[in-house]
C-alpha positions as CSV (number, residue, x, y, z in Angstrom):
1,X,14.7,27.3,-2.5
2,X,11.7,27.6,-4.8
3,X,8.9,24.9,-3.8
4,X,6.9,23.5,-5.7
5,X,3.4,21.5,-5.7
6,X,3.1,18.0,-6.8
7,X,-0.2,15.5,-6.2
8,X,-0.5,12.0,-5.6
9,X,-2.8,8.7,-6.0
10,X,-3.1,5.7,-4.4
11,X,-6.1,2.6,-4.8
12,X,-5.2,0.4,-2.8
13,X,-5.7,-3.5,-2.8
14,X,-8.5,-3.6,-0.6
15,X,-10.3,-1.2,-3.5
16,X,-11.9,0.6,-0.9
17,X,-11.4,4.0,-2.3
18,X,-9.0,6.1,-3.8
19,X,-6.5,8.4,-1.0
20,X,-5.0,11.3,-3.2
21,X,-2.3,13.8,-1.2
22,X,-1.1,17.2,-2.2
23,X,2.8,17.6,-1.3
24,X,5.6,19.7,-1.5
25,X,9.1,19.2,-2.5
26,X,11.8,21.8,-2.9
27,X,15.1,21.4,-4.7
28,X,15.4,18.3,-6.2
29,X,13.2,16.5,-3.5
30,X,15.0,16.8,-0.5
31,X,12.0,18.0,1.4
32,X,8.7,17.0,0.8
33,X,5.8,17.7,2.9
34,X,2.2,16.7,2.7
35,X,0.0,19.6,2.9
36,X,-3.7,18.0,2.1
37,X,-4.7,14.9,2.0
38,X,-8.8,13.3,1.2
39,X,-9.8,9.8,1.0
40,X,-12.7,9.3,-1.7
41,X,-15.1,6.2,-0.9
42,X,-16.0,3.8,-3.5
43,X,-19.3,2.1,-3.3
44,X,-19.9,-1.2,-2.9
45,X,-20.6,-2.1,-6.1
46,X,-17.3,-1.0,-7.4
47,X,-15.2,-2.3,-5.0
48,X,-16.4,-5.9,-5.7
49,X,-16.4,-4.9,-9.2
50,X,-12.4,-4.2,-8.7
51,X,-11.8,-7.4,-6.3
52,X,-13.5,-9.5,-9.3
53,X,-11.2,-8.3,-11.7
54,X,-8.5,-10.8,-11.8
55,X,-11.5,-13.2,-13.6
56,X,-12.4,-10.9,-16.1
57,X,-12.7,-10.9,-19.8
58,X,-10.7,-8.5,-22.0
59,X,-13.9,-6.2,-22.7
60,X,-14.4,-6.2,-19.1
61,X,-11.0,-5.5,-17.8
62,X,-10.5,-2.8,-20.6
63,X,-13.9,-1.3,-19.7
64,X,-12.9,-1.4,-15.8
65,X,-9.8,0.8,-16.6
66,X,-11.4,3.4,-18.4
67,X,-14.3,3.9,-15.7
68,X,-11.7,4.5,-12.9
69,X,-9.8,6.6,-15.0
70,X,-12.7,8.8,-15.9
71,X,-13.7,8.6,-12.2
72,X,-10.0,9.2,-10.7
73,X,-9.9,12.6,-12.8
74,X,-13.6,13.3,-11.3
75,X,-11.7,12.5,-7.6
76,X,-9.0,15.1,-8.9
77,X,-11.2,17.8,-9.8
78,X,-13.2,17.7,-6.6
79,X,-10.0,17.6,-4.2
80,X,-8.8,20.7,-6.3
81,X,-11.6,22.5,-5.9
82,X,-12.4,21.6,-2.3
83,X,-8.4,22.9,-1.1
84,X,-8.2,25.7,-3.9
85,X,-5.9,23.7,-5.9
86,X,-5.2,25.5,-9.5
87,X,-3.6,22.5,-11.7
88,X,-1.4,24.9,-13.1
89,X,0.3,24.9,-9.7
90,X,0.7,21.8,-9.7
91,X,3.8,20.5,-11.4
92,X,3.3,16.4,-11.6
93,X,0.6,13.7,-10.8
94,X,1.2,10.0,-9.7
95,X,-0.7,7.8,-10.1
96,X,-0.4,4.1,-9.1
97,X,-3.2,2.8,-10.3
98,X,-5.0,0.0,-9.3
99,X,-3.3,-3.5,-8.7
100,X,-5.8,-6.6,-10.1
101,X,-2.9,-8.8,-10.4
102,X,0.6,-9.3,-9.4
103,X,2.7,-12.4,-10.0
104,X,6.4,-11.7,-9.6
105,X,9.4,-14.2,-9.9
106,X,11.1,-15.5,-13.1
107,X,8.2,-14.9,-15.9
108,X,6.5,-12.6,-13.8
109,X,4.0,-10.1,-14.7
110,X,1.6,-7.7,-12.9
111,X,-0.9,-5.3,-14.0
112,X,-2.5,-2.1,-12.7
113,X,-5.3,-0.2,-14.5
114,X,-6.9,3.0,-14.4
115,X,-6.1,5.3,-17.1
116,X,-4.0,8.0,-16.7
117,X,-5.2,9.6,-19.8
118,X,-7.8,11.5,-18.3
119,X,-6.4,12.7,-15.1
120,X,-3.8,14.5,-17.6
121,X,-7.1,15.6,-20.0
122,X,-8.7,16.9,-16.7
123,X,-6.1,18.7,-15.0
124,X,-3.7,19.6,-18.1
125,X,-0.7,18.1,-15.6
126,X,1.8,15.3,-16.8
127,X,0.8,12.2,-15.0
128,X,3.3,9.5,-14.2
129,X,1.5,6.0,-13.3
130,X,2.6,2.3,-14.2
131,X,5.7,2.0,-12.2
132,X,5.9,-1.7,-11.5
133,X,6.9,-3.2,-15.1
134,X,10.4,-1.3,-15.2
135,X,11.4,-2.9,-11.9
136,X,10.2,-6.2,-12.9
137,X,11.8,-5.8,-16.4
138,X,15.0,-5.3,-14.4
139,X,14.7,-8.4,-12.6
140,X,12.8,-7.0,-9.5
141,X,9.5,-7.6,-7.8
142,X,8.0,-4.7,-8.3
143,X,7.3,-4.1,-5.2
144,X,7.3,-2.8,-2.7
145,X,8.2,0.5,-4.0
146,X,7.2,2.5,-0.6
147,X,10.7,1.8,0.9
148,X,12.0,4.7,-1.7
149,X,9.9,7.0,-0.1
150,X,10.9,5.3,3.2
151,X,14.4,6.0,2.9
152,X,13.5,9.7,2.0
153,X,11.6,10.2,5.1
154,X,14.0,8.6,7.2
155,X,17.6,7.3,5.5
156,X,19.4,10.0,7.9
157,X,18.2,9.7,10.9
158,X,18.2,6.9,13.8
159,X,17.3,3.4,12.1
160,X,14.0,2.7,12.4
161,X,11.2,0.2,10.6
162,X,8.0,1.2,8.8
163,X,5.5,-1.4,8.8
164,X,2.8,-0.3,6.0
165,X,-0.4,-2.4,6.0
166,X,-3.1,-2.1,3.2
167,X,-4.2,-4.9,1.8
168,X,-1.0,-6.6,1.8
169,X,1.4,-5.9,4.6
170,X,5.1,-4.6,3.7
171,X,7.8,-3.4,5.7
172,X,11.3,-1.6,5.4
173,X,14.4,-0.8,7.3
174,X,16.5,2.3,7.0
175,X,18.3,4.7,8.7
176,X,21.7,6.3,9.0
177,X,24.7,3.6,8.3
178,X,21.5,1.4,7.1
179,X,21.1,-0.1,3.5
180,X,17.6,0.7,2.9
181,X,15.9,-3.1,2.6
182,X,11.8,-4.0,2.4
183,X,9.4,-6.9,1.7
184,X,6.1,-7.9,1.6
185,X,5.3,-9.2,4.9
186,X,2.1,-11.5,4.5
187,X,-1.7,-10.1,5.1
188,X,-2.3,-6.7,5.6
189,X,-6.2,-5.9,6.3
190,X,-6.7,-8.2,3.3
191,X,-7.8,-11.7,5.5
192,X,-9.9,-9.6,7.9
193,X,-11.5,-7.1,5.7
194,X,-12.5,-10.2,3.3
195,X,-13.6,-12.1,6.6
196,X,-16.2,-9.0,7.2
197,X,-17.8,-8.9,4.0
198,X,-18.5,-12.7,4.0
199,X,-19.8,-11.9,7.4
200,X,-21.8,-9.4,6.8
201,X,-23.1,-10.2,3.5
202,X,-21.6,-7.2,2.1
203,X,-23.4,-4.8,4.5
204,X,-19.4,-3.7,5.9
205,X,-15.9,-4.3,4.3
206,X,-14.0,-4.0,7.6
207,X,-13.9,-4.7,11.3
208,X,-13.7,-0.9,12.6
209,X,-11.6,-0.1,15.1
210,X,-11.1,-3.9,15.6
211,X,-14.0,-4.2,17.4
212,X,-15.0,-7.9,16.1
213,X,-11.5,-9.1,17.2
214,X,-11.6,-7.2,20.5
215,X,-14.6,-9.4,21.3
216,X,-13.3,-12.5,19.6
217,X,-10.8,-15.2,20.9
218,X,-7.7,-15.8,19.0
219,X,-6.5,-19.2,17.9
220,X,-2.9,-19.5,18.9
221,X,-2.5,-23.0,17.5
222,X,-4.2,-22.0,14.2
223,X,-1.6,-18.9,13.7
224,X,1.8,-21.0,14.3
225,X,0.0,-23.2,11.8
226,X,-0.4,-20.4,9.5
227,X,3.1,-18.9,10.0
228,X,4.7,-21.9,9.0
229,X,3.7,-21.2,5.3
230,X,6.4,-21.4,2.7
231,X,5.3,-17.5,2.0
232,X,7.0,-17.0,5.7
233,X,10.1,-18.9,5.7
234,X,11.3,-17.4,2.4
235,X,13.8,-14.6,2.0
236,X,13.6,-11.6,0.7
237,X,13.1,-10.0,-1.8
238,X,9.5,-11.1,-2.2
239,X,6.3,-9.6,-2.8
240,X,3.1,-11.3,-3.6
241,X,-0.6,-10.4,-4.0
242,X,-3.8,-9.7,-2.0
243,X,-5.5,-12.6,-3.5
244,X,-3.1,-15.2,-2.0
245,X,-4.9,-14.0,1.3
246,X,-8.4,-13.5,0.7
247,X,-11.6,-15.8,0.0
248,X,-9.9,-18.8,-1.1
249,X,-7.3,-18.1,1.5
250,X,-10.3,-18.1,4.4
251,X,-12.2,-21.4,2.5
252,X,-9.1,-23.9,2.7
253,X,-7.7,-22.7,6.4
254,X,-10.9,-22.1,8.0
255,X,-13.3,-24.2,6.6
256,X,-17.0,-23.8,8.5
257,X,-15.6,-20.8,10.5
258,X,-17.4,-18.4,9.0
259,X,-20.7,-18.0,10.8
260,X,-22.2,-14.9,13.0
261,X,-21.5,-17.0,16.0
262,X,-18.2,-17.9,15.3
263,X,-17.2,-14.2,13.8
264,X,-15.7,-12.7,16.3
265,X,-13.4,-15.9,17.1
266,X,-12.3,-16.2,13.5
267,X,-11.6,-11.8,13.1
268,X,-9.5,-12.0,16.7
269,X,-7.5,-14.8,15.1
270,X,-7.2,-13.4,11.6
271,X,-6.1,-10.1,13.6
272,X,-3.5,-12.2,15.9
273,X,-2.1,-13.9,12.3
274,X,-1.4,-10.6,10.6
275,X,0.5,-9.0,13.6
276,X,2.2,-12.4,14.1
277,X,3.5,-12.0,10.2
278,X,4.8,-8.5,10.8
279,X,6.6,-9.5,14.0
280,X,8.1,-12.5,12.5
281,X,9.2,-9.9,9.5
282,X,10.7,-7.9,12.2
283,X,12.9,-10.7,14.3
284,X,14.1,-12.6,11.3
285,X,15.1,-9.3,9.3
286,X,15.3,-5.8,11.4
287,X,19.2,-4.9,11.3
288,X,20.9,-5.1,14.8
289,X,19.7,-1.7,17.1
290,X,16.7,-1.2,15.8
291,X,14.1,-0.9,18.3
292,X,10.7,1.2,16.6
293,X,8.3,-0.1,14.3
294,X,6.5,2.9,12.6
295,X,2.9,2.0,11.3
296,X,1.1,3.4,8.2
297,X,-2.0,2.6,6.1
298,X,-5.0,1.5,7.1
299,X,-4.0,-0.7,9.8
300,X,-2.6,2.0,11.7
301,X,-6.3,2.1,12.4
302,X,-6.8,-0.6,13.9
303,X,-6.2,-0.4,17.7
304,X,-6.3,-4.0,18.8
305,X,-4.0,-5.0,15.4
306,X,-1.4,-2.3,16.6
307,X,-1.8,-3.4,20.2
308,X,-1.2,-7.6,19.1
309,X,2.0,-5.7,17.1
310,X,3.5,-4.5,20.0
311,X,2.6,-7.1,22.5
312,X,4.6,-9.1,20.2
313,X,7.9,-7.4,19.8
314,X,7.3,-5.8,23.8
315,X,10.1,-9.2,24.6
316,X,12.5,-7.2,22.2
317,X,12.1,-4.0,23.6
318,X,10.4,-2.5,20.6
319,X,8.3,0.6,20.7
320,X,5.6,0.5,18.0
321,X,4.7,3.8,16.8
322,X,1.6,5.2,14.3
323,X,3.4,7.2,11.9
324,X,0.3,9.8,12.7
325,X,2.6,10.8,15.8
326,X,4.9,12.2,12.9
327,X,2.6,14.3,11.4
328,X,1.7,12.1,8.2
329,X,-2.0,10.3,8.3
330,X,-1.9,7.2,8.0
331,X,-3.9,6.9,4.9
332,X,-1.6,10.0,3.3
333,X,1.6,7.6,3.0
334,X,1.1,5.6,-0.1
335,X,-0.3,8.5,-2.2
336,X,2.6,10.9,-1.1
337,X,4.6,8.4,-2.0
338,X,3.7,8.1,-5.6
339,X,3.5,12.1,-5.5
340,X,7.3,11.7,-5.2
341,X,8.4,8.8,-7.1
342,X,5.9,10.7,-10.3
343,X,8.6,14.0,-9.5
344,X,11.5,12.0,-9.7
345,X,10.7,10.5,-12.8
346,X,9.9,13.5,-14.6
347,X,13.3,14.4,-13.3
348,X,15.3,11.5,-14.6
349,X,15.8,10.2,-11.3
350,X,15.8,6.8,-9.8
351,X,12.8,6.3,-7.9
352,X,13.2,2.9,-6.1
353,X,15.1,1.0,-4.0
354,X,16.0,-2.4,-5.7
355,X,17.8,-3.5,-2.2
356,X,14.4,-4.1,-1.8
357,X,12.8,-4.9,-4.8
358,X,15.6,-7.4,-6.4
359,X,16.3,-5.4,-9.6
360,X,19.6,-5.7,-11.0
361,X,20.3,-1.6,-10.8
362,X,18.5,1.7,-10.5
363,X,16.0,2.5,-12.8
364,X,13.6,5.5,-13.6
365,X,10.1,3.8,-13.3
366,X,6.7,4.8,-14.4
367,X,5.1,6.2,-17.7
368,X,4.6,9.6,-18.7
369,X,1.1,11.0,-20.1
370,X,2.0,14.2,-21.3
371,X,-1.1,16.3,-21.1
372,X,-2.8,18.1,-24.1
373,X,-1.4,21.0,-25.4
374,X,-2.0,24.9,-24.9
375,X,-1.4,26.3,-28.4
């Protein structure tokens, strides 16, 4: 079964750097394996650059997406180099570009920049990126589209959840004798990276290794408060954005809170919130039998979120997992995903899973950006 090389990208909605993965699939998919995998830091200056984004002018926003294309195929180039990568082994590139706004539902739209044009001009590979619009057009959310690769990983085996947290939290169900199902699940790191930031003054963009929270105290009565949100009680499908949880977010719910001396109070309850979202995720939606919760992104980081997760579904006899203990980093996930859903559409193939998104059927997503031509 010949194999075959394919690469992927992923900004997330933090904007805290770009994660690109090198896989392998052989046949028409059926195995795919991540080989390599870098995460590329942004500095700060971009990153709020990118969070600002959703204010922007035209000139602005168009100027934005042609400086993260240009430094995306930069990215490329040194990943390539640094593993021995030739791109003419390399048989597709995804990209997914960088969110700065999604509004789904009836009228929807959503956008994610960073131009693929020169990732194909750099690497002379054809570069699939824009996949949320086709789902959307079909009636869907657009997201989350991580389910696909999800079901991929795991459709045949015993049925398990994955719980990815970035920015935004999502999560899916699949298995054997499963219909593959997924949502957006509330916060991710979103709250409590945003939290730091203001914190810090823009000195550090997130609480490592949960080490504010850890010395914090959580308040209880403040997150039932929280998880009473409409956002919560809704049922799927439904996605939403990372700006429906960041600075305004933290302003209206937690007014005065944000002080040196109160920090560690307000990240241990920001923390206890976010697992308290994916649990409630879990109860209300996990098909009967399902009893592990596999974590990716970068909240699989973060020991004292994983450690709230599990304390929470511990009643329900749920084993909360990193998906590091099955050989994929946690930070690898979303780009391999792309890597795969860019393959399928150069393929023809469906490449998402509207049980999940809400679209009306199966649909081939993205855009192609054939690359220049060898004459």
């Amino acid at each position: 079964m010949k194999t075959r090389k394919i690469l992927g990208l992923m900004s997330g909605t933090s904007a805290d750097g770009l994660s690109i993965a090198l896989c392998e699939v052989a046949g028409r998919g059926a195995v795919l394996k991540v080989t390599k995998f870098a995460n590329y830091a942004y500095p700060a200056a971009l990153q709020a650059e990118i969070l600002s984004a959703g204010g922007m002018q035209a000139p602005e926003l168009s100027a934005l997406n042609f400086a993260l294309g240009r430094l995306w195929a930069g990215m490329v180039r040194r990943f390539c180099r640094a593993h021995r990568v030739a791109y003419t082994s390399v048989a597709v590139i995804g990209s997914h570009g960088q969110t700065v706004w999604h509004a789904p539902g009836t009228g929807g739209h959503t956008l994610q920049i960073g131009e693929a044009a020169f990732i194909a001009e750099e690497t002379g590979v054809p570069v699939v990126s824009d996949f949320r619009p086709a789902d959307m057009a079909a009636g869907g959310e657009g997201a989350p589209l991580i389910p696909f690769l999800d079901e991929h990983l795991f459709g045949g085996g015993r049925p398990v959840a994955l719980q990815n947290i970035g920015g935004v939290g999502n999560i899916a169900f699949t298995g054997k004798g499963v219909k593959t199902t997924g949502f957006d699940t509330g916060p991710g790191n979103s709250l409590m990276d945003t939290a730091v930031c203001l914190l810090s003054g823009g000195k550090a963009f997130y609480d490592r290794n949960g080490a504010l929270a850890a010395a914090g105290r959580p308040d209880l009565e403040k997150v039932r408060e929280l998880l009473a949100l409409p956002f919560f009680g809704r049922r799927p499908p439904k996605s939403l954005d990372r700006g429906e949880f960041s600075t305004a977010f933290l302003a209206k719910h937690f007014p005065g809170r944000l002080s040196r001396k109160t920090g560690p109070d307000l990240l241990a309850t920001l923390n206890a919130f976010t697992a308290g979202s994916i649990a409630l995720a879990f109860k209300r939606c996990a098909p009967r039998g399902i009893r592990e919760l596999i974590v990716s992104g970068g909240g699989a980081l973060n020991p004292v979120l994983l450690d709230n997760i599990a304390a929470l579904l511990l009643p329900s006899g749920v084993k909360v997992r990193s998906c590091a203990e099955f050989g994929l980093h946690p930070l690898a996930k979303e780009p391999a995903c792309f890597a795969l859903l860019a393959w399928q559409a150069l393929a023809r193939r469906a490449n998402h899973c509207p049980s999940a998104t809400g679209a009306r059927g199966v649909r081939v997503l993205g855009k192609i950006m054939w690359p220049r031509l060898f004459l």
